[in-house]
Biopython code that builds the backbone (N, CA, C, O; Angstrom):
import numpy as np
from Bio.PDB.StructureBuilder import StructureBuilder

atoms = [
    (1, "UNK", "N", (-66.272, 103.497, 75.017)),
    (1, "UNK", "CA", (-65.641, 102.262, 74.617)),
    (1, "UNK", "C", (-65.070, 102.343, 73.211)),
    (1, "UNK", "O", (-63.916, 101.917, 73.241)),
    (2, "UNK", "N", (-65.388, 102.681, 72.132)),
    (2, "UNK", "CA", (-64.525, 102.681, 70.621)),
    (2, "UNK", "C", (-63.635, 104.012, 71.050)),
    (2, "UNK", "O", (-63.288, 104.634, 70.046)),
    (3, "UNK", "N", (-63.209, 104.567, 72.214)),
    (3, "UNK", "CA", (-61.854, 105.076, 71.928)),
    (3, "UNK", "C", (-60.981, 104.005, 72.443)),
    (3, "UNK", "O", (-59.772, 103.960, 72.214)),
    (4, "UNK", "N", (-61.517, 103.297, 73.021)),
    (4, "UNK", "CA", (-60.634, 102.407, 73.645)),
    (4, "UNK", "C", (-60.651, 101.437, 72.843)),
    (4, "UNK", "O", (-59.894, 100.543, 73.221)),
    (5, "UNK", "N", (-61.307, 101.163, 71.674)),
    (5, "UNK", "CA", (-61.212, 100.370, 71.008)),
    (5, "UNK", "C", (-60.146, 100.391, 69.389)),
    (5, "UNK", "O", (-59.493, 99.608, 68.700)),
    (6, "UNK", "N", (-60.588, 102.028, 69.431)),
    (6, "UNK", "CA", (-59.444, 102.225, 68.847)),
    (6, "UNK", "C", (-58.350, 102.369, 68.769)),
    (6, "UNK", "O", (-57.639, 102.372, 67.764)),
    (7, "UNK", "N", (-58.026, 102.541, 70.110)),
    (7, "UNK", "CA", (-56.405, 102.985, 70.868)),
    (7, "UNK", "C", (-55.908, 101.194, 70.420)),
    (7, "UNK", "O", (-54.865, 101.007, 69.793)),
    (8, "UNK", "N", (-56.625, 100.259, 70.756)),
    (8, "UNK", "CA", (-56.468, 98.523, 70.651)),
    (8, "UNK", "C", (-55.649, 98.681, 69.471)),
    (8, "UNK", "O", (-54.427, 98.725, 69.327)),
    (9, "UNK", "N", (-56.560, 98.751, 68.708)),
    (9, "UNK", "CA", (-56.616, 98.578, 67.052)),
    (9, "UNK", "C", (-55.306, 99.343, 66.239)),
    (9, "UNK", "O", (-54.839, 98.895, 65.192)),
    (10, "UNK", "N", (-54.823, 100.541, 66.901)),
    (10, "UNK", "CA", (-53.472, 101.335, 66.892)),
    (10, "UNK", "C", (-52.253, 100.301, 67.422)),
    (10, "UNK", "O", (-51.286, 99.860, 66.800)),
    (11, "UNK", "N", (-52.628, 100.112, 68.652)),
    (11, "UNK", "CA", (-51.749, 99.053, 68.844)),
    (11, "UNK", "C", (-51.271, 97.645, 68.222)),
    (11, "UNK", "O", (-50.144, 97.276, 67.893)),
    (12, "UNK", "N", (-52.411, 97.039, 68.176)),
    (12, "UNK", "CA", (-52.629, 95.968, 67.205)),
    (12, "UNK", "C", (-51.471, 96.355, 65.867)),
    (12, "UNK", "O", (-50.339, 95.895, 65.713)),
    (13, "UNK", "N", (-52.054, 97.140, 65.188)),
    (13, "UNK", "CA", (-51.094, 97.564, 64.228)),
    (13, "UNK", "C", (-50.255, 97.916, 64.370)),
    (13, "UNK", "O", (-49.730, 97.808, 63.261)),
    (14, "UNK", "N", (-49.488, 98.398, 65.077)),
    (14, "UNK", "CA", (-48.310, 99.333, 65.487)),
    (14, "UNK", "C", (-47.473, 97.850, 66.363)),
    (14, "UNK", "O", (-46.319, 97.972, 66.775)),
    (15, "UNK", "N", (-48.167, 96.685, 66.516)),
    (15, "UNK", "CA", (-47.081, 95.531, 66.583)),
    (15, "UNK", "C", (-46.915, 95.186, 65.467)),
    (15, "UNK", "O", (-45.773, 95.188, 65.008)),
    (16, "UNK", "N", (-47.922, 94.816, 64.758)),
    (16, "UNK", "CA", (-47.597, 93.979, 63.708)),
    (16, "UNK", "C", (-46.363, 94.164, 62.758)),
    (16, "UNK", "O", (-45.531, 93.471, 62.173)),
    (17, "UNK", "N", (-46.807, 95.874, 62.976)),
    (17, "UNK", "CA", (-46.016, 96.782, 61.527)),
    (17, "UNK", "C", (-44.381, 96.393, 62.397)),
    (17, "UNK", "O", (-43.566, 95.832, 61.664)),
    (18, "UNK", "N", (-44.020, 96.606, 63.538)),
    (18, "UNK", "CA", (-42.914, 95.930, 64.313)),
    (18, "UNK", "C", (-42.191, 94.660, 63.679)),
    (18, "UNK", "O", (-41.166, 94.651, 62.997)),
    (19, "UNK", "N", (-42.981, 93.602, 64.076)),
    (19, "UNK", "CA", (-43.282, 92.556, 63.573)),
    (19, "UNK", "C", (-42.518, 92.425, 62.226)),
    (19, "UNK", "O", (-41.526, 91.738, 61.980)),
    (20, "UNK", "N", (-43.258, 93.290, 61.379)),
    (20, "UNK", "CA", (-42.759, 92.834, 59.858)),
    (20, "UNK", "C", (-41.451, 93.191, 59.355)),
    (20, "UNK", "O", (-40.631, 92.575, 58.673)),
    (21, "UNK", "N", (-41.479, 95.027, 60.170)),
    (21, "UNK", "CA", (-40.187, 95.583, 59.951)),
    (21, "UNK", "C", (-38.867, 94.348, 60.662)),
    (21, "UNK", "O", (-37.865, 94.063, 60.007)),
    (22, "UNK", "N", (-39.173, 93.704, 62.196)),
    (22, "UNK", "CA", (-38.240, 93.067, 62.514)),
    (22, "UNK", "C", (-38.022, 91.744, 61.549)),
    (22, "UNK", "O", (-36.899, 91.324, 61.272)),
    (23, "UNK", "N", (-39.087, 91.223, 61.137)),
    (23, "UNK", "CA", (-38.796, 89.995, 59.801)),
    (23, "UNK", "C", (-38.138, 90.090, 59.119)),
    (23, "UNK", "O", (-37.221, 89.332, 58.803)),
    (24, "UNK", "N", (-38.639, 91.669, 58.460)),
    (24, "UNK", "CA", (-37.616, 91.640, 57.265)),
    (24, "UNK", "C", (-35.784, 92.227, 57.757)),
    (24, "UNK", "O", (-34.753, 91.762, 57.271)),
    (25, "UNK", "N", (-35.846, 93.016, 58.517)),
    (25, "UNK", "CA", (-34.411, 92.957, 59.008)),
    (25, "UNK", "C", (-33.517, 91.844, 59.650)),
    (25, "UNK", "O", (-32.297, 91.846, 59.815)),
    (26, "UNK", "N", (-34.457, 90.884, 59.971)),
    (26, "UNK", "CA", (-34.090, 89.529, 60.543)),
    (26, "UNK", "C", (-33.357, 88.589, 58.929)),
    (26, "UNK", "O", (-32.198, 88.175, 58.916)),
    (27, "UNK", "N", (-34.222, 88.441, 57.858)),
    (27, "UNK", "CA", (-33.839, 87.641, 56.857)),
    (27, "UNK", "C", (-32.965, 88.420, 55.549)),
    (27, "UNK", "O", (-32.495, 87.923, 54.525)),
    (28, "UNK", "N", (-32.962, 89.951, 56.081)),
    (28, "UNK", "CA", (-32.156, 90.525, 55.311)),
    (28, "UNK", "C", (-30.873, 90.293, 55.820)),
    (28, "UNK", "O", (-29.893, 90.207, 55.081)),
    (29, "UNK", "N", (-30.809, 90.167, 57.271)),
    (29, "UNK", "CA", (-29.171, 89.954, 58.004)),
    (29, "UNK", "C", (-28.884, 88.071, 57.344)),
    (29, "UNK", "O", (-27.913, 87.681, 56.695)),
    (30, "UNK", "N", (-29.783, 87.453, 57.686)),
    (30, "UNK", "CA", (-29.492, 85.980, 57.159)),
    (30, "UNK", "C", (-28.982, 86.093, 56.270)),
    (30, "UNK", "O", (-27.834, 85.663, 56.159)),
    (31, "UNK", "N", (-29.592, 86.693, 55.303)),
    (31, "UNK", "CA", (-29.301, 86.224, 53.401)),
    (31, "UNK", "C", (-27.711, 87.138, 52.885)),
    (31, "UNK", "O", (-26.967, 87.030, 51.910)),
    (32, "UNK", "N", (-27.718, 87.864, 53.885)),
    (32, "UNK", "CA", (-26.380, 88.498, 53.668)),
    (32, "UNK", "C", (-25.053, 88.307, 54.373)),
    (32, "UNK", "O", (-23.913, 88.706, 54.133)),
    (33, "UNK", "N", (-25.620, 87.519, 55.378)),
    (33, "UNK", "CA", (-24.348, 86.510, 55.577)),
    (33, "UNK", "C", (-24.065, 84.808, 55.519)),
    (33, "UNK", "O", (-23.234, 84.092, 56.077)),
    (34, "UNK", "N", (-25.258, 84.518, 54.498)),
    (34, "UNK", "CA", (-25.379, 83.041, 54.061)),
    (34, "UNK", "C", (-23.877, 83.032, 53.261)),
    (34, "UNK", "O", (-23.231, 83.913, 52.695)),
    (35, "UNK", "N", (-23.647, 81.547, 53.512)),
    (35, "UNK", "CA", (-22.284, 80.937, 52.664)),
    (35, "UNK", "C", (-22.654, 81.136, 50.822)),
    (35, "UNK", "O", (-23.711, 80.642, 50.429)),
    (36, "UNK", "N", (-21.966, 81.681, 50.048)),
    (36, "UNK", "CA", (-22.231, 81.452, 48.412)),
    (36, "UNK", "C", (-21.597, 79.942, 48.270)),
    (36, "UNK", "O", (-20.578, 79.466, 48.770)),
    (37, "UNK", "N", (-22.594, 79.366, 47.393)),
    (37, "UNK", "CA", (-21.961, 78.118, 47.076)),
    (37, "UNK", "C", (-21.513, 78.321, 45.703)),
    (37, "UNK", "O", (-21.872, 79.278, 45.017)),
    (38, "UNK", "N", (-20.574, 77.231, 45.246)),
    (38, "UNK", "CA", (-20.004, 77.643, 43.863)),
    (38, "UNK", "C", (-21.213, 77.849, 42.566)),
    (38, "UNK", "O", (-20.984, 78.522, 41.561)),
    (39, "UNK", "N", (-22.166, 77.321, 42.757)),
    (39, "UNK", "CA", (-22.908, 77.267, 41.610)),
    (39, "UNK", "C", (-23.386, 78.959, 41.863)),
    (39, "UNK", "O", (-23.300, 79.770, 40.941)),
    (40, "UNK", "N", (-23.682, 79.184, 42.666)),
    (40, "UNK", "CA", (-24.113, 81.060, 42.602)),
    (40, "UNK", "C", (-22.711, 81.638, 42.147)),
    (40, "UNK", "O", (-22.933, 82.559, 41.362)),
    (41, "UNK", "N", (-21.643, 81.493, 42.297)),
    (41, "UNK", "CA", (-20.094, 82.147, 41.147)),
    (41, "UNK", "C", (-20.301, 82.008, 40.312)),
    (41, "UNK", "O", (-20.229, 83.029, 39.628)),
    (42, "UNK", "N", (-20.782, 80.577, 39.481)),
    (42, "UNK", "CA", (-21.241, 80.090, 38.491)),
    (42, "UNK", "C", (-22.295, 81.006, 37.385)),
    (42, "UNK", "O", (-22.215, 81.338, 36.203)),
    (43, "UNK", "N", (-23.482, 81.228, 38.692)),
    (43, "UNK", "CA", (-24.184, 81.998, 38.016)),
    (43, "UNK", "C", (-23.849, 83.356, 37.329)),
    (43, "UNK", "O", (-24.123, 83.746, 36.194)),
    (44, "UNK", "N", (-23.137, 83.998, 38.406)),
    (44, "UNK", "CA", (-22.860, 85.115, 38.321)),
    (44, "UNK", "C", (-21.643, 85.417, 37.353)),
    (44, "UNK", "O", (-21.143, 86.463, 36.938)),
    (45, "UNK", "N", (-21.440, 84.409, 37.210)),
    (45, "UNK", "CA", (-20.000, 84.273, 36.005)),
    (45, "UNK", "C", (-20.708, 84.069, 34.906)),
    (45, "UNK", "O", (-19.902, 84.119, 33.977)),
    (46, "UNK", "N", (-22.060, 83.812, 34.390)),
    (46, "UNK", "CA", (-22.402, 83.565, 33.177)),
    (46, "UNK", "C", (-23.303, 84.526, 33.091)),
    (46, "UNK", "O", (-23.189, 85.040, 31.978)),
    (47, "UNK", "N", (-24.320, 85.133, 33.835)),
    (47, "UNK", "CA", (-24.739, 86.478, 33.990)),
    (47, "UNK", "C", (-23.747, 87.633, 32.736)),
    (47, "UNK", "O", (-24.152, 88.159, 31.699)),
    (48, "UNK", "N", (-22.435, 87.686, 33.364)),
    (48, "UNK", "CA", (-21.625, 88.637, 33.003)),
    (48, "UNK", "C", (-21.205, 88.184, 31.675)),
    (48, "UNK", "O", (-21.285, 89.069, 30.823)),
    (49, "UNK", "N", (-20.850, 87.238, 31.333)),
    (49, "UNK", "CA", (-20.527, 86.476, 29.952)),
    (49, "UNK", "C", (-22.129, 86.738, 28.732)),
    (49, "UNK", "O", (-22.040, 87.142, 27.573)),
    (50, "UNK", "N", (-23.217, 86.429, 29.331)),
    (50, "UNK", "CA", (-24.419, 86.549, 28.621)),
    (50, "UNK", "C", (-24.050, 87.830, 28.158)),
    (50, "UNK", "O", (-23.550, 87.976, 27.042)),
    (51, "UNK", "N", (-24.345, 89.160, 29.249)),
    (51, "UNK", "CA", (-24.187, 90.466, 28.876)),
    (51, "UNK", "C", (-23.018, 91.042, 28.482)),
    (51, "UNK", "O", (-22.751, 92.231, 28.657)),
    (52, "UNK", "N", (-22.210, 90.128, 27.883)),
    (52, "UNK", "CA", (-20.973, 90.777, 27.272)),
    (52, "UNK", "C", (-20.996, 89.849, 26.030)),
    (52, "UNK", "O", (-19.798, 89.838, 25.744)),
    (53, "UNK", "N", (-21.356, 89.390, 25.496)),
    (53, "UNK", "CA", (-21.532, 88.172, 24.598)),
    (53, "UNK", "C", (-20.805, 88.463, 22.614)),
    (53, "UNK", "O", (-20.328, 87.777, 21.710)),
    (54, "UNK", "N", (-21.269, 90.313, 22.957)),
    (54, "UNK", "CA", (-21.211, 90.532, 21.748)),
    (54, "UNK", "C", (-19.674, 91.001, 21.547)),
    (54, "UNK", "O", (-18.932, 90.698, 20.613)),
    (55, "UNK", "N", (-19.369, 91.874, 22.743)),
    (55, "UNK", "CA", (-17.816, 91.428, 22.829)),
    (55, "UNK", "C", (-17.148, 90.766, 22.923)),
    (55, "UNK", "O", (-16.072, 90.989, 22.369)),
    (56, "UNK", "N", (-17.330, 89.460, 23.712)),
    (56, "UNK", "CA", (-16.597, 88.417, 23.372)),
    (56, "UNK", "C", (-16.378, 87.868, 21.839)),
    (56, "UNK", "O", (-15.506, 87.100, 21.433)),
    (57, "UNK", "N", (-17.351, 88.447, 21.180)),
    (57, "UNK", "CA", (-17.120, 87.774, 19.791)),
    (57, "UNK", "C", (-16.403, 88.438, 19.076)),
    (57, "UNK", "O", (-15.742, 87.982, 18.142)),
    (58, "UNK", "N", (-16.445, 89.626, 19.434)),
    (58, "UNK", "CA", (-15.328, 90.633, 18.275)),
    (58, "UNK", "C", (-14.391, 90.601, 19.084)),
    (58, "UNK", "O", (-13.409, 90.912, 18.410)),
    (59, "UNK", "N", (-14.149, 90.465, 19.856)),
    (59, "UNK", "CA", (-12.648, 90.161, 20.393)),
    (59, "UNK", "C", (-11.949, 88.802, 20.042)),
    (59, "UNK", "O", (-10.748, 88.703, 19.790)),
    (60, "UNK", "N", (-13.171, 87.398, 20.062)),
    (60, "UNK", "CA", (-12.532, 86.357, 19.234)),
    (60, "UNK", "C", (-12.247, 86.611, 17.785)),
    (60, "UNK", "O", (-11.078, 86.483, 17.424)),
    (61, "UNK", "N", (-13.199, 86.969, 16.866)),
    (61, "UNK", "CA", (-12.659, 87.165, 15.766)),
    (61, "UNK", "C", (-11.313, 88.155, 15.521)),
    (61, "UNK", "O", (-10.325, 87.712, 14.937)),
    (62, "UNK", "N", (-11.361, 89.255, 15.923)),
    (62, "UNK", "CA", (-9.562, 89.456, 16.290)),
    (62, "UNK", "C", (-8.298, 88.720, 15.856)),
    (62, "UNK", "O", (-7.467, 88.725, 14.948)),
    (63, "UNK", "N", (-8.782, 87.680, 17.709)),
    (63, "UNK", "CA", (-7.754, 86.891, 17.946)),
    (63, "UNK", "C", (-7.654, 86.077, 16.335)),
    (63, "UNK", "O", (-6.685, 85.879, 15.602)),
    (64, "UNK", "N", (-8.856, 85.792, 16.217)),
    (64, "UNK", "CA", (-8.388, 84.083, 15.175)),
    (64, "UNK", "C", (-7.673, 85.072, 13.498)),
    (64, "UNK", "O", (-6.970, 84.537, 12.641)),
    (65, "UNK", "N", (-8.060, 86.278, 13.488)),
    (65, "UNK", "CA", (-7.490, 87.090, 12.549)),
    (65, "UNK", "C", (-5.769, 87.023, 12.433)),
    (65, "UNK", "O", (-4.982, 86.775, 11.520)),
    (66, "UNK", "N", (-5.637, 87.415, 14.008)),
    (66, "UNK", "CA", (-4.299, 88.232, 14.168)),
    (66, "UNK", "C", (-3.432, 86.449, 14.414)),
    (66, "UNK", "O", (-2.217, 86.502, 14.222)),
    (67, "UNK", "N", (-3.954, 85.108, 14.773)),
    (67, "UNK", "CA", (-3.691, 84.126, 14.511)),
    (67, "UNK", "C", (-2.968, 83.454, 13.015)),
    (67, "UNK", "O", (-1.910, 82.859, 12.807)),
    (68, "UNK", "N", (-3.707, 83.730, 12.443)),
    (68, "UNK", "CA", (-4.134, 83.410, 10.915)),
    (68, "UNK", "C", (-2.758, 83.971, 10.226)),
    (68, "UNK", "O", (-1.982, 83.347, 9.502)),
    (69, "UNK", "N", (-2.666, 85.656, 10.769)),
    (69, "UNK", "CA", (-1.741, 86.486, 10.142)),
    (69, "UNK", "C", (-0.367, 85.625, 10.601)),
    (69, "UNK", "O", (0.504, 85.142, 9.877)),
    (70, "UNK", "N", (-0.463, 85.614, 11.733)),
    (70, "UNK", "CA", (1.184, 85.317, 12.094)),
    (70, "UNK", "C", (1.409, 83.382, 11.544)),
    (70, "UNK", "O", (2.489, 83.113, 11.017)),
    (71, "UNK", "N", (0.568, 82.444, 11.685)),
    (71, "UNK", "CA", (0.157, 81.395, 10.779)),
    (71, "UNK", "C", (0.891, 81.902, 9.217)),
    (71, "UNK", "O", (2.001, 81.485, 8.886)),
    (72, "UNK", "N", (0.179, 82.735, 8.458)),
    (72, "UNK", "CA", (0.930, 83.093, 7.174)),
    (72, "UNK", "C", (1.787, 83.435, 7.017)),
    (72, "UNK", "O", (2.299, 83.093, 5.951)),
    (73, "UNK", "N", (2.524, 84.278, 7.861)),
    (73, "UNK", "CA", (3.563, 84.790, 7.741)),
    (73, "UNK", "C", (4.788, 83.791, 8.064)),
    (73, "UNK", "O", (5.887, 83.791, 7.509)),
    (74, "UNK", "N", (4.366, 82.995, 9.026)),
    (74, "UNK", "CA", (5.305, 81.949, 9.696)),
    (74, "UNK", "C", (5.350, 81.073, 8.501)),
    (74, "UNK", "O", (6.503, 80.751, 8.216)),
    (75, "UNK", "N", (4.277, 80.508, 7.582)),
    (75, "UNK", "CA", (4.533, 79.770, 6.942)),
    (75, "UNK", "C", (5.250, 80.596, 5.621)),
    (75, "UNK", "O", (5.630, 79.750, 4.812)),
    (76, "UNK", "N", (5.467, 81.595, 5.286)),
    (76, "UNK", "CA", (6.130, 82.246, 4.349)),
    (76, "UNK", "C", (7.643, 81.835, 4.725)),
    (76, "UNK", "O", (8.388, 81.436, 3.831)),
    (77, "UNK", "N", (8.248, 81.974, 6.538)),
    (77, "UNK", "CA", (9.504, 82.563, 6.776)),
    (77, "UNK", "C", (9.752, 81.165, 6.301)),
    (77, "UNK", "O", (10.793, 81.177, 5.644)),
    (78, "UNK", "N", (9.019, 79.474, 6.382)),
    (78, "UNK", "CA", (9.698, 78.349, 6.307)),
    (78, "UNK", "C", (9.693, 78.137, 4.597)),
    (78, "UNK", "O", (10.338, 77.177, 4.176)),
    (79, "UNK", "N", (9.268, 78.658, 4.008)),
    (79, "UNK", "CA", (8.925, 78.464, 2.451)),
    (79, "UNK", "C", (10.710, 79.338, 2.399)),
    (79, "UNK", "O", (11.774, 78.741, 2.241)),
    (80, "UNK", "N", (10.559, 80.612, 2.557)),
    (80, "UNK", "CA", (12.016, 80.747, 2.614)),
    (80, "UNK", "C", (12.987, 80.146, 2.691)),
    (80, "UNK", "O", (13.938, 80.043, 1.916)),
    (81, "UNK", "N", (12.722, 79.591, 3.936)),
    (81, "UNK", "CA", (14.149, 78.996, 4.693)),
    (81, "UNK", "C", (14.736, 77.856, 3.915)),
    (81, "UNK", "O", (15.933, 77.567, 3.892)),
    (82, "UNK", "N", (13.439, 77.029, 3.062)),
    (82, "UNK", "CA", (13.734, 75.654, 2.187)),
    (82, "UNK", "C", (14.180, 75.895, 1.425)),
    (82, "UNK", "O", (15.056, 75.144, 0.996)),
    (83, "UNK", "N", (13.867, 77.100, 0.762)),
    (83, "UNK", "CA", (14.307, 77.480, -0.774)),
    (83, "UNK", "C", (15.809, 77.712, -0.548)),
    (83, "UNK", "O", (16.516, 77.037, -1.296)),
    (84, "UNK", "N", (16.719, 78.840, 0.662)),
    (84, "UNK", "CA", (17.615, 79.273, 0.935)),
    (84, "UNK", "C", (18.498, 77.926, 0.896)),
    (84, "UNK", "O", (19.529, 77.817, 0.232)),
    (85, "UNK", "N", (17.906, 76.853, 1.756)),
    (85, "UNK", "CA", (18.602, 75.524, 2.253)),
    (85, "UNK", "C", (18.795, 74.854, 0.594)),
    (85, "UNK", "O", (19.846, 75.168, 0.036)),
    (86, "UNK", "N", (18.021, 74.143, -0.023)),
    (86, "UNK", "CA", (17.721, 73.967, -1.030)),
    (86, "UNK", "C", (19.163, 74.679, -2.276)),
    (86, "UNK", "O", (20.065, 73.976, -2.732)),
    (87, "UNK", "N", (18.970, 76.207, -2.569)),
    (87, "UNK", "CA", (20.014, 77.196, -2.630)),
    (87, "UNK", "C", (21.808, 76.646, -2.586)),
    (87, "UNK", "O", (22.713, 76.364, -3.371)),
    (88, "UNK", "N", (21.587, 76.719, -1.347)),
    (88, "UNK", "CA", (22.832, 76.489, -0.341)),
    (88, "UNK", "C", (23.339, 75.032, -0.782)),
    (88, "UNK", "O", (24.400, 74.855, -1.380)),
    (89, "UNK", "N", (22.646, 74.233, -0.494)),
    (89, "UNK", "CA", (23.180, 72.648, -0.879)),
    (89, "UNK", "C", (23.213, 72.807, -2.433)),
    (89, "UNK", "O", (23.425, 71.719, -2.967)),
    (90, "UNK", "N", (23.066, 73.846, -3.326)),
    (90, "UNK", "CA", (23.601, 73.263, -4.293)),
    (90, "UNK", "C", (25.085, 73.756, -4.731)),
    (90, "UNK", "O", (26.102, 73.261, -5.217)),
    (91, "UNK", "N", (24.515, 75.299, -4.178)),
    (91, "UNK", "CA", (26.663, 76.010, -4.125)),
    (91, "UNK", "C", (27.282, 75.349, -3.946)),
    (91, "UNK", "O", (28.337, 75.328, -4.579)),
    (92, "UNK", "N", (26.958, 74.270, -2.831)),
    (92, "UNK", "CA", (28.224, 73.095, -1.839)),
    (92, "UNK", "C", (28.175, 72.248, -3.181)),
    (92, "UNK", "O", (29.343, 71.928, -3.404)),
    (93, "UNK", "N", (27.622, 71.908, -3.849)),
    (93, "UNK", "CA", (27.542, 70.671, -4.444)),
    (93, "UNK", "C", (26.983, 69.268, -3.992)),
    (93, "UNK", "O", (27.502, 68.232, -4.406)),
    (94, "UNK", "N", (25.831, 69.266, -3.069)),
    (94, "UNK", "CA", (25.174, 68.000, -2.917)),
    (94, "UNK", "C", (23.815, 67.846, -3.784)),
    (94, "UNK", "O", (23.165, 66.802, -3.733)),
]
sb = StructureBuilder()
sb.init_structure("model")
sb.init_model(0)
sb.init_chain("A")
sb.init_seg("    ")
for serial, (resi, resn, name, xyz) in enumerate(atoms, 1):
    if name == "N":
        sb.init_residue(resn, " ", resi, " ")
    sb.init_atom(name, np.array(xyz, "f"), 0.0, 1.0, " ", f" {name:<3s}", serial, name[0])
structure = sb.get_structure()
């Protein structure tokens, strides 16, 4: 009788282990063809922003640099342009 009890007990296990393997291939197929709702894009869009964080910042400072520059320079070309105008209206005589 305990070979036959053990042959059970093989079996027994040898469903279960079935069993679990089919569970988990069962909720691995679910979860991989569940709908994403926007808040998981969401997530995953700030995920990537967190771990890039430090680039984003030297890339803003850059921008507000290379901003700034053309800002100065633009305000140089109109400081010009008044003085030229300014200039000009007086050759004419106004």
């Amino acid at each position: 009788m305990d070979s036959e009890m053990v042959m059970n007990d093989r079996r027994n296990k040898a469903i279960w282990i079935g069993v679990a393997v089919g569970t988990a291939v069962g909720l691995g197929i679910a979860f991989s063809r569940r709908k994403r709702s926007p808040w998981d894009s969401a997530r995953a869009v700030t995920k990537r922003v967190a771990n890039r964080s430090a680039d984003i910042s030297e890339i803003a400072r850059e921008m507000v640099e290379r901003v700034r520059t053309i800002y100065d320079e633009g305000r140089k070309v109109v400081d010009d342009a008044g003085e030229l105008w300014i200039h000009g209206r007086k050759l004419v005589g106004y």
